[in-house]
Residue, then its C-alpha position, 0 to 999 in steps of 0.5 A: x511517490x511510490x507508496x501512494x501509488x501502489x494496487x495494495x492500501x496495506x502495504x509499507x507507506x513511506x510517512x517520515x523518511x525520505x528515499x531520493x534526495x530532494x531540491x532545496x526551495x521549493x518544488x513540485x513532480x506530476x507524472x502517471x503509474x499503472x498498477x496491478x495486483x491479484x489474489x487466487x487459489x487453486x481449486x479442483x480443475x482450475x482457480x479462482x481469481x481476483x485483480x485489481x488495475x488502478x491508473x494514477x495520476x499523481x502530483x506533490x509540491x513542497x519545499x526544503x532547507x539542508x542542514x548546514x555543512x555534512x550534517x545528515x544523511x540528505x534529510x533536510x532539516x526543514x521541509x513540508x510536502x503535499x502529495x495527492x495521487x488519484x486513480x480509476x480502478x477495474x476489478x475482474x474475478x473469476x472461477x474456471x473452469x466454468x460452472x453454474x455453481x461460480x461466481x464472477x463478478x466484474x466491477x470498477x472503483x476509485x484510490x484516493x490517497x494523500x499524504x503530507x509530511x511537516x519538518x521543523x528544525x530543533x538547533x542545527x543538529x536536531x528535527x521534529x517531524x509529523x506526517x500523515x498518510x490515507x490511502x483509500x480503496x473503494x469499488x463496486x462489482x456487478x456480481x453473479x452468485x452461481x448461475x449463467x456467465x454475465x448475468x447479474x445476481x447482485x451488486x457488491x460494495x468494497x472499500x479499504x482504507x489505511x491511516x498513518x498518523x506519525x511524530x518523531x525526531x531526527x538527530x544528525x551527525x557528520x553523514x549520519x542521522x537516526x530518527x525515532x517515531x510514534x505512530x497511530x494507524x487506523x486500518x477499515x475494510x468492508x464488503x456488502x452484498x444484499x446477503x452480507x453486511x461487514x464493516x471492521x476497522x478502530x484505531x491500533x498504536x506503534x512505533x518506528x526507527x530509521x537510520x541513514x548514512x552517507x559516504x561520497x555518492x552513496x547514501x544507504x539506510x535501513x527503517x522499521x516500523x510496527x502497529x499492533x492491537x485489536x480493532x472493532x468489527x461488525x458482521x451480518x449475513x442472511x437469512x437473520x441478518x443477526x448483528x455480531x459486534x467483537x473486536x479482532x487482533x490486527x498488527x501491520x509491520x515492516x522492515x526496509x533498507x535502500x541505496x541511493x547513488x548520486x553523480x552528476x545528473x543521475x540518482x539511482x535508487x534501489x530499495x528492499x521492503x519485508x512487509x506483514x499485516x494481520x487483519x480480521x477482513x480481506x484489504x483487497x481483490x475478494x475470491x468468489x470462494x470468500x464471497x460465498x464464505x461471509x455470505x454464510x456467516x465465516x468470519x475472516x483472519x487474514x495474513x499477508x507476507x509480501x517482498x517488494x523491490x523498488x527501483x527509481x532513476x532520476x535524470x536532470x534534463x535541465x537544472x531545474x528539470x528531471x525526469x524518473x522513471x520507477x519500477x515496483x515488483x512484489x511478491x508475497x502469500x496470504x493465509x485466510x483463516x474462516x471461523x464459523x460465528x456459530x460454532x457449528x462448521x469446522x474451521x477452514x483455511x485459504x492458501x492464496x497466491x498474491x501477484x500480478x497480472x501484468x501480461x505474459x512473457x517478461x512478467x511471467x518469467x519473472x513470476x508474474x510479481x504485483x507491478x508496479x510502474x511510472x514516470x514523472x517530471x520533478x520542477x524546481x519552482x524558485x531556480x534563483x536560490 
């Protein structure tokens, strides 16, 4: 469940693999995870900073049928999944020290995200797979536009959305298996003020490899996956509210391997994820300096480079029972690129510092990564096979 219950909508999605093993038959996991990721930048004196605080609930159900004898690196041969993980969210950005030229805002939002994944053998060597991801961001802030702390200026409306469309096919040997895929990924993302319309967002194509090996205890593998293309963008600003329609470069890419250890009643899982994405919006946390940046007709282009690092324990309580435990740790950069739409300013660029804010000591002298944290129950449902 880790990549639908991650703060950040445009980070890597697992969509056809699979990390830990699943059971065969059916069976459904329920558990909890907080999350927490920020933007900032320095300024003179101070920062200005952005964070979002999603809390999930999530929820899956599926069955599953292995492929006969050591075919395979764990993937079933047959299989369909649902996964549903919902969360409230609180955002908090700030710009220190405090002037009556900041802008603060305070605000909460709602992650709505599902995904759903389809298996169908081909022979006994050979499966079709689809699946399906969204992942949605969507919040509004109570927002003051210089002048006295906490005191409303205006009202901003922020969503952020991710679509993963995936079909591919898996071949399996003896303890190894390689699987190919076509993706269409639809990334969305808009902020509105009473000053500000923007809204961006189409339809770009790509393509995904994975291969898995398994040897006694162990299963490693490593996947990659890419979507690249332009996408649609609107934009409006005040005083005019001139209407600006163009379309923008977006790519999202990224590169993962893995480990899993299996003894007895435990799974130990490791994973190691590069993730990048281009996008002509900010997905996510928007500093006061951006805000006021759109207001006045800058156009973004936004690059993010993040490394994640994933680890799970499972433990079977009974045989029909385990519980995990997951821990997400991210660290990564961004450059925001602002054009004028007219011309007439010259460009600017953002540095901005991506992590978290997950209190202070141990999560400071990890450096203060997005985090990532949960525990769940796994149930097998029909315990006579």
């Amino acid at each position: 469940m880790g990549d639908l219950v991650s703060a950040c909508v445009f980070c890597a999605g697992l969509l056809l693999g699979m990390d830990a093993p699943v059971w065969s038959g059916v069976s459904a996991d329920v558990g909890v995870s907080y999350a927490t990721a920020a933007r900032s930048i320095r300024t003179e004196g101070g920062h200005d900073l952005s964070d979002v605080t999603p809390k999930f609930l999530f929820v899956s159900a599926g069955g599953a049928r292995p492929p006969r004898g050591d075919l395979g690196a764990g993937t079933p041969e047959a299989e369909w999944r649902l996964r549903i993980a919902l969360a409230p969210s609180h955002d908090e950005q700030e710009q220190t020290p405090f002037s009556t030229q900041n802008t603060t805002a305070t605000g909460t939002g709602r992650y709505e995200n599902f995904g759903i994944l389809l298996r169908q053998p081909l022979g006994s060597r050979d499966s079709i797979e689809a699946g399906g991801n969204r992942r949605t961001h969507k919040g509004t802030d109570l927002v003051d536009l210089g002048g006295e702390r906490f005191v409303l200026g205006e009202e901003r409306t922020l969503s952020a959305e991710r679509i993963d469309l995936g079909l591919g096919w898996r071949h399996r040997w003896d303890g190894l298996e390689a699987a190919v895929s076509v993706r269409y990924v639809k990334p969305s993302g808009s902020i509105n003020t009473q000053n500000l319309f923007t809204l961006a967002g189409s339809g770009i194509w790509g393509g995904g490899v994975e291969l898995r090996a398994r040897r006694g205890c162990w299963t490693i593998w490593g996947s990659g996956e890419l979507a690249s293309g332009s996408i649609a963008v609107h934009e409006e600003n005040a005083p005019d509210f001139r209407s600006r329609v163009f379309s923008a470069p977006a790519r999202v890419e990224a590169y993962r391997v893995g480990g899993v250890y299996s003894s007895g009643k435990t799974d130990a899982l490791a994973t190691l994820t590069w993730d990048r994405s281009r996008l002509p919006f900010v997905s996510l946390a928007p500093l006061g300096t951006e805000t006021v940046a759109f207001e006045e007709g800058l156009h973004p282009d936004s690059t993010t480079r993040q490394f994640f690092g994933e680890a799970t324990l499972r433990y079977a309580l009974r045989p029909a029972v385990r519980v995990r435990a997951f821990l997400r740790l991210g660290y990564g950069d961004e450059t925001v690129v602002l054009t004028d739409s007219a011309g007439a300013r010259p460009t600017q660029r953002l540095d901005v510092d991506r992590s978290g804010v997950f209190g202070s000591g141990l999560s400071r002298a990890l450096g203060s990564p997005q985090v990532t944290l949960g525990l769940g129950l796994d149930f097998k449902l029909d315990t006579a096979k």
